[in-house]
C-alpha positions in Angstrom: 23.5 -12.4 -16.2 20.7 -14.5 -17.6 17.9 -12.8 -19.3 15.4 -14.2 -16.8 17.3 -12.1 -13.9 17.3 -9.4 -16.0 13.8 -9.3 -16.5 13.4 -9.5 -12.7 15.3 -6.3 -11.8 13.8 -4.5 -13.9 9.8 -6.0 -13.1 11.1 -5.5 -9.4 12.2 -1.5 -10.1 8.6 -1.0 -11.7 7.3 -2.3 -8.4 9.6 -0.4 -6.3 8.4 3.2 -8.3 5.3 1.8 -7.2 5.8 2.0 -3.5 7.7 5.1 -3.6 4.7 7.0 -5.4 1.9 6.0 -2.7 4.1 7.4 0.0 5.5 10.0 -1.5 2.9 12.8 -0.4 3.9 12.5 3.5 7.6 14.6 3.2 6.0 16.9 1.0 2.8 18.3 2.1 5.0 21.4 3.0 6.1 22.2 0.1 2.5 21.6 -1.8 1.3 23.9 1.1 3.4 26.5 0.8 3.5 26.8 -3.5 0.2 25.8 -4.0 -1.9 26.9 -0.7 -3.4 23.8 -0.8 -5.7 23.2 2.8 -6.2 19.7 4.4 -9.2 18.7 2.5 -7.0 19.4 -1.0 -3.9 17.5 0.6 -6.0 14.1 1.5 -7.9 14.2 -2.0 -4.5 14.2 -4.2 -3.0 11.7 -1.7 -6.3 9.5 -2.0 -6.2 9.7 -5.8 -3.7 7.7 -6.6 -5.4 4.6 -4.3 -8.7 5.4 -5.9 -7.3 4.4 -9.3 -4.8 2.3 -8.1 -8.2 -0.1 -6.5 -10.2 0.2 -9.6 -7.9 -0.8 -12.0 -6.8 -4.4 -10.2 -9.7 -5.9 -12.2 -8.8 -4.5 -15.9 -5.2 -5.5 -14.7 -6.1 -9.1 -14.3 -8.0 -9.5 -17.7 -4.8 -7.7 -19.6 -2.3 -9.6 -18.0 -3.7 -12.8 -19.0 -5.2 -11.6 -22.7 -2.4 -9.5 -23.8 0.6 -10.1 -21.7 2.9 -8.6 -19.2 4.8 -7.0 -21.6 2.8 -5.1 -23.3 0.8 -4.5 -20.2 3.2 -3.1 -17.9 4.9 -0.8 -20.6 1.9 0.7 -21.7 0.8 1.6 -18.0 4.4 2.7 -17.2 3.8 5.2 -19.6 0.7 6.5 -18.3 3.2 6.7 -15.3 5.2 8.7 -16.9 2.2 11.2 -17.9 1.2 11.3 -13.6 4.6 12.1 -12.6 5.2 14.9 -15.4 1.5 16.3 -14.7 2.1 16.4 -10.7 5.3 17.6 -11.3 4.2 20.7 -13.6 0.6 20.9 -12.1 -0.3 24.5 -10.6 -3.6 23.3 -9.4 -5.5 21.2 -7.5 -7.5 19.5 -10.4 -3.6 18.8 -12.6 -2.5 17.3 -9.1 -5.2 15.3 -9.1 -4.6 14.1 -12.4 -1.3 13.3 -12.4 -2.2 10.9 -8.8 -4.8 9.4 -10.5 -2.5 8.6 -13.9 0.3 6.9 -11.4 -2.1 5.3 -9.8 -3.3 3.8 -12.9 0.1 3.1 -14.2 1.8 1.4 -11.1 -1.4 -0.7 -11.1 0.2 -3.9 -12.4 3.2 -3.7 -11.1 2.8 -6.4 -8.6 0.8 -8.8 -10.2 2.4 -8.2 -13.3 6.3 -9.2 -11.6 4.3 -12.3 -10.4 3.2 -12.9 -13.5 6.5 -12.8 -14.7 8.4 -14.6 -12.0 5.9 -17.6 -12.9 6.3 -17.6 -16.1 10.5 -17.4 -16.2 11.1 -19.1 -12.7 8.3 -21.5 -12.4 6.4 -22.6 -9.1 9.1 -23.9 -7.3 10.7 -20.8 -6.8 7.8 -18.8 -6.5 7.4 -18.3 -2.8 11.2 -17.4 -2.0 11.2 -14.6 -5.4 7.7 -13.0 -4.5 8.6 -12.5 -1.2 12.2 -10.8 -2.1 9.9 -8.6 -4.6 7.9 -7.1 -1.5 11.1 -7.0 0.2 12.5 -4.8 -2.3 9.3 -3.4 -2.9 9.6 -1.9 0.8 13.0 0.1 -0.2 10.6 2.5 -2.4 8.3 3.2 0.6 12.0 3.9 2.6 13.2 6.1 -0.5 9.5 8.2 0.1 11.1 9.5 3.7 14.5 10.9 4.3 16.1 10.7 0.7 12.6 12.2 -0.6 13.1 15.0 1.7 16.9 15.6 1.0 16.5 15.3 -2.6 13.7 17.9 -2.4 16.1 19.8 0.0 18.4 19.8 -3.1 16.8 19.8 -6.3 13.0 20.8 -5.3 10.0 18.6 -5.5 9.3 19.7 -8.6 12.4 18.5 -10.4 12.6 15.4 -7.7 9.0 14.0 -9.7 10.4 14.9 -13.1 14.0 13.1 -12.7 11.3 10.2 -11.5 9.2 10.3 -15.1 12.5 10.2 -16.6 13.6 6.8 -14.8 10.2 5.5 -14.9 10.4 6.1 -19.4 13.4 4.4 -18.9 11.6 1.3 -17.2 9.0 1.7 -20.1 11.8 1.4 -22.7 13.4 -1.9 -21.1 9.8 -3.5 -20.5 9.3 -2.8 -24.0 12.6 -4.2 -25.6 14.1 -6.7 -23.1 11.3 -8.1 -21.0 9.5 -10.7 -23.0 6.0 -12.6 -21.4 7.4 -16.4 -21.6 10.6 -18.1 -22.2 11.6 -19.3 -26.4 11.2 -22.7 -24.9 8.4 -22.5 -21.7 8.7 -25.7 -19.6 5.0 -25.9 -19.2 5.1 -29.3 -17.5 6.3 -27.2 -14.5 3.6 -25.1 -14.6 0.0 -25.2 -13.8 -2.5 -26.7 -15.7 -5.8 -24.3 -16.0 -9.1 -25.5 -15.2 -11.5 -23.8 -17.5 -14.4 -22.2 -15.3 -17.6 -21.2 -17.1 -19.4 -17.5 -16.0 -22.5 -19.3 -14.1 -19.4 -21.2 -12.3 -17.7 -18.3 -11.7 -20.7 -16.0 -10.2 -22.0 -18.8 -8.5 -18.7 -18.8 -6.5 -18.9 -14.9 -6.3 -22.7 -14.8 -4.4 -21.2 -17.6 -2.0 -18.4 -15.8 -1.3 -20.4 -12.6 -0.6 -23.1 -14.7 1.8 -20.2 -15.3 4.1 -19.7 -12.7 7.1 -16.6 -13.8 7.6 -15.4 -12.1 4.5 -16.8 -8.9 5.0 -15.2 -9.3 8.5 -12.0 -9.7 7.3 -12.4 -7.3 4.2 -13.8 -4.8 6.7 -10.8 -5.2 8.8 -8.2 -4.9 6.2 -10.1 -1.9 4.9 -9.5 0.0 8.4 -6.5 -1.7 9.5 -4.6 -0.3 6.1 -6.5 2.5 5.7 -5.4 3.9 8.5 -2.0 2.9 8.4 -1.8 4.3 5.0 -3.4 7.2 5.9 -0.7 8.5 8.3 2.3 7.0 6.4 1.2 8.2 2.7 0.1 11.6 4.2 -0.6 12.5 8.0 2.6 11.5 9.8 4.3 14.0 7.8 2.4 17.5 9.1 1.7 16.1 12.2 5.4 15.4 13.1 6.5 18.5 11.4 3.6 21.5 11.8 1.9 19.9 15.3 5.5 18.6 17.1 7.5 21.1 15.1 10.4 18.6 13.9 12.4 19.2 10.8 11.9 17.9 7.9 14.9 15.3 7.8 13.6 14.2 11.5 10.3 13.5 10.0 11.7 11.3 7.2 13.3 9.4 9.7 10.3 8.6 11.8 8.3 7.2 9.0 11.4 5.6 8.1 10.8 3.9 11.6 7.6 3.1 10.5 8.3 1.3 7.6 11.1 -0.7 9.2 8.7 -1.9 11.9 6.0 -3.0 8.9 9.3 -5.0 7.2 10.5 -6.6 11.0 6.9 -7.1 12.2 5.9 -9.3 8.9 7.4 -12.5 9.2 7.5 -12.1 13.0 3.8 -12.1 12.9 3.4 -14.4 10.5 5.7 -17.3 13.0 3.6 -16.2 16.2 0.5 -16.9 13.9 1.7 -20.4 12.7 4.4 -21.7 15.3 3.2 -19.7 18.9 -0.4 -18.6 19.1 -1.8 -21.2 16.4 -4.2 -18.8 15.9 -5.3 -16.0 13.1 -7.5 -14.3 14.8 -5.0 -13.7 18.2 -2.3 -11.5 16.8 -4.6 -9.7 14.0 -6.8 -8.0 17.0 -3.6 -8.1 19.2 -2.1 -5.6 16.2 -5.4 -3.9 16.1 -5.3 -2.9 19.7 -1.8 -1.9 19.3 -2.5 0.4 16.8 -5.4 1.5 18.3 -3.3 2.5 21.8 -0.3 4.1 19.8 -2.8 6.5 17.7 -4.3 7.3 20.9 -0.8 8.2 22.7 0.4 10.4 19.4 -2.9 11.8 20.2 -1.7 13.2 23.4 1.7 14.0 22.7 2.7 17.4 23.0 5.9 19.9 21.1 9.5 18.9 23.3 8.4 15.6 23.2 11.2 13.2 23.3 12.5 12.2 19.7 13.1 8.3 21.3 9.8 7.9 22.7 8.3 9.6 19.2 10.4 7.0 17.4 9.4 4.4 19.5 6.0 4.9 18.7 6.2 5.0 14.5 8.4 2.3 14.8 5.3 0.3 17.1 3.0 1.6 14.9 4.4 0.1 11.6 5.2 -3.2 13.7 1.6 -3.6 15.2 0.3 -2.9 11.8 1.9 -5.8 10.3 -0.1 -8.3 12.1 -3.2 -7.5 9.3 -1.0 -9.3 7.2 -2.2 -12.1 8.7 -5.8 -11.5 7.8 -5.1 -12.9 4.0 -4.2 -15.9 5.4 -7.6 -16.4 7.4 -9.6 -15.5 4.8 -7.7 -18.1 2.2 -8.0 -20.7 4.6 -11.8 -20.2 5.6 -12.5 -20.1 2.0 -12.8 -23.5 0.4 -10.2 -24.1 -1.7 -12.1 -22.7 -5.2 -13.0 -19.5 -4.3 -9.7 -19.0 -2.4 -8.3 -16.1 -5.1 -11.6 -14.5 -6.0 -11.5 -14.0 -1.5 -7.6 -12.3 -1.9 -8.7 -10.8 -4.6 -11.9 -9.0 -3.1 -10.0 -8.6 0.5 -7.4 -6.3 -1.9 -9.8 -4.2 -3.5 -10.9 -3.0 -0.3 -7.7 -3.2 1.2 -6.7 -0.2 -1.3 -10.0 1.3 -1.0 -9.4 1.9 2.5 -6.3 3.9 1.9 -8.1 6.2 -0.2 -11.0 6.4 2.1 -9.2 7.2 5.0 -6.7 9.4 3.6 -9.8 11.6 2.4 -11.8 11.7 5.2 -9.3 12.4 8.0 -8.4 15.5 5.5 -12.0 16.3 5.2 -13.0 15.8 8.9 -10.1 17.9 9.9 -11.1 20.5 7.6 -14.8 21.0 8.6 -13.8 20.4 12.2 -11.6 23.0 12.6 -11.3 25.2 9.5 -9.1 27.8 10.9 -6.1 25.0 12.3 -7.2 22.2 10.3 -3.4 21.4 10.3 -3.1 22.3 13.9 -3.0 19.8 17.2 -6.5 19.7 18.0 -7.6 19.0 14.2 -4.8 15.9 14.7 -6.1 14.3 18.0 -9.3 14.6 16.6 -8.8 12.4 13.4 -5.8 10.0 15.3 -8.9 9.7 18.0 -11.8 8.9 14.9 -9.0 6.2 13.6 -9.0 4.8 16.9 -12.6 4.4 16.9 -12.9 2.5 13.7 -10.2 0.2 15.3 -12.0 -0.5 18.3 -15.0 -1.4 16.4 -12.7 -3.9 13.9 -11.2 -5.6 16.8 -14.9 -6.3 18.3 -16.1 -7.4 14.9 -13.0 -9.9 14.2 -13.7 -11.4 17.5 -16.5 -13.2 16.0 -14.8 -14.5 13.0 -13.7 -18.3 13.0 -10.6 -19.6 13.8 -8.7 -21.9 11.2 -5.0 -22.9 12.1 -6.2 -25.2 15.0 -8.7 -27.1 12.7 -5.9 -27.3 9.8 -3.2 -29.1 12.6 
């Protein structure tokens, strides 16, 4: 195997830990509950953590990628990794568990942009699309791992040593980043790669304060902020004591059903994606179609009651994950209502508050549940409450993205 290919399984791994860690809190809130006595205000504020740090650090992550490398970059924060998962895995209170989210959220926070990095610098342009796609792709198998094989391996080894034998593999990753992975190629073909265009600061903040005059963008940043958040919020951490405390199904029956979740988000991305480009021509269509959906389905788990049927529940996480992944779409939008020079400082700024929203939500459902209902803030009233709060903010996304402009009929 070529050293390139190398180098991408082992950038990809990184990236996987990554998505495993977000969602890892969901399977075990049980267990933190029972060994720790932790209530629902405790349980969104570790969860949220790791997205708080994970946000902040995207722009310290873009200057040390380009000044120092991805080498160097992504082993030095996979050992910071390391330091999270040991500290959450020892921690015996709610300030170490705190800690340890908000090292991993600092340590997986270049793990995608740094395997792009990478893949651009080893593969070139030509084959960028097709390999950052199959990173996400395999990206998704760490959010699948953070469901039923989280559960059975806690079932077998306890959570505890589950998030040590992870510190282990994730030293290991630190090790190969540190002695295989190297930033460029001996020889880089830099004729295949692109040329930069030196930008001066006035340049850049000039683009920065037209960017920010345009209410489109905080449209779209507003609606990725909810539309994840909330998403987030029930697959990093909710779904998992709703299904199991509220509609009283096992443990390995909840890992399924945000294992139906996930699998929705992976079938309903390219699928919205072609109805965007090849069906509706239209952005704004399917990203407040998936808005409403979501908004419907959180209002139905809402209702639901214990003896529920486990088909209908699974036909809702899986709906819920596959409604969800029309916000995809949003990026799109905003790159192509952006002229074409301020098109990555818009990603960019839609992603910071794209991650922002995770931790937002994941905190205040745990905190409105809490003050709400502080005797059965895990119960089903504290639930339909928050799943009905969710809905709101949806309903008032969808109105708001209704008056953004539309841009794939003026680009055919």
């Amino acid at each position: 195997m070529s050293r390139r290919w190398v180098i991408f399984i082992i950038a990809c791994s990184s990236f996987l830990l990554s998505q495993f860690y977000r969602a890892s809190v969901a399977v075990i809130t049980p267990n933190l509950v029972a060994d720790l006595g932790f209530d629902t205000s405790s349980l969104s504020l570790i969860s949220a953590a790791f997205f708080y740090a994970f946000a902040l650090m995207q722009i310290p992550v873009a200057l040390y990628l380009d000044s120092i490398g991805p080498r160097i970059s992504m082993t030095v924060l996979t050992l910071v990794a390391v330091a999270g998962s040991l500290i959450f895995a020892l921690g015996d209170s709610l300030s170490m568990m705190v800690i340890g989210r908000v090292l991993l959220g600092i340590g997986m926070a270049c793990n995608l942009m740094g395997t792009l990095k990478l893949i651009t610098l080893w593969f070139g342009p030509l084959r960028f699309a097709t390999l950052s796609a199959l990173v996400v792709s395999i990206g998704t198998l760490g959010n699948i791992m953070a469901t039923t094989p989280l559960v059975l391996s806690v079932s077998l080894i306890g959570w505890r040593t589950t998030f040590l034998v992870l510190a282990g593999l994730n030293l290991l990753i630190a090790f190969f980043f540190y002695f295989i992975v190297r930033d460029r190629p001996p020889e880089l073909p830099s004729a295949e790669l692109p040329a930069k265009v030196p930008v001066s600061m006035t340049e850049t903040w000039s683009g920065i304060r037209a960017l920010f005059s345009q209410a489109d963008y905080w449209i779209i940043s507003f609606g990725s902020f909810c539309r994840y958040g909330i998403f987030a919020a029930v697959q990093a951490l909710w779904a998992g004591p709703y299904l199991m405390t509220v509609l009283h199904i096992s443990p390995v029956t909840t890992g399924n059903m945000i294992l139906l979740m996930n699998i929705g988000l992976v079938v309903g991305s390219p699928l919205s994606g072609y109805f965007s480009d090849a069906i509706l021509r239209s952005r704004k269509l399917p990203v407040n179609g998936g808005l409403i959906g979501m908004l419907l389905i959180l209002v139905v788990l809402a209702l639901l009651k214990p003896g529920t049927s486990l088909i209908l529940i699974g036909i809702l996480f899986f709906s819920f994950g596959l409604t969800s992944s029309a916000g995809l779409v949003m990026l799109a939008h905003i790159k192509e209502l952006m002229p074409i020079e301020r098109a990555g400082t818009a990603l960019t700024g839609v992603n910071f508050f794209t991650m922002i929203g995770a931790a937002f939500f994941l905190q205040l459902l745990g905190s409105v549940m809490q003050y709400l209902h502080p005797d059965a803030s895990l119960g089903g009233e504290a639930f339909r409450d928050a799943f009905f709060l969710c809905a709101g903010f949806l309903a008032l996304t969808s109105i708001l993205y209704a008056f953004t402009a539309e841009t794939v009929k003026k680009l055919r």
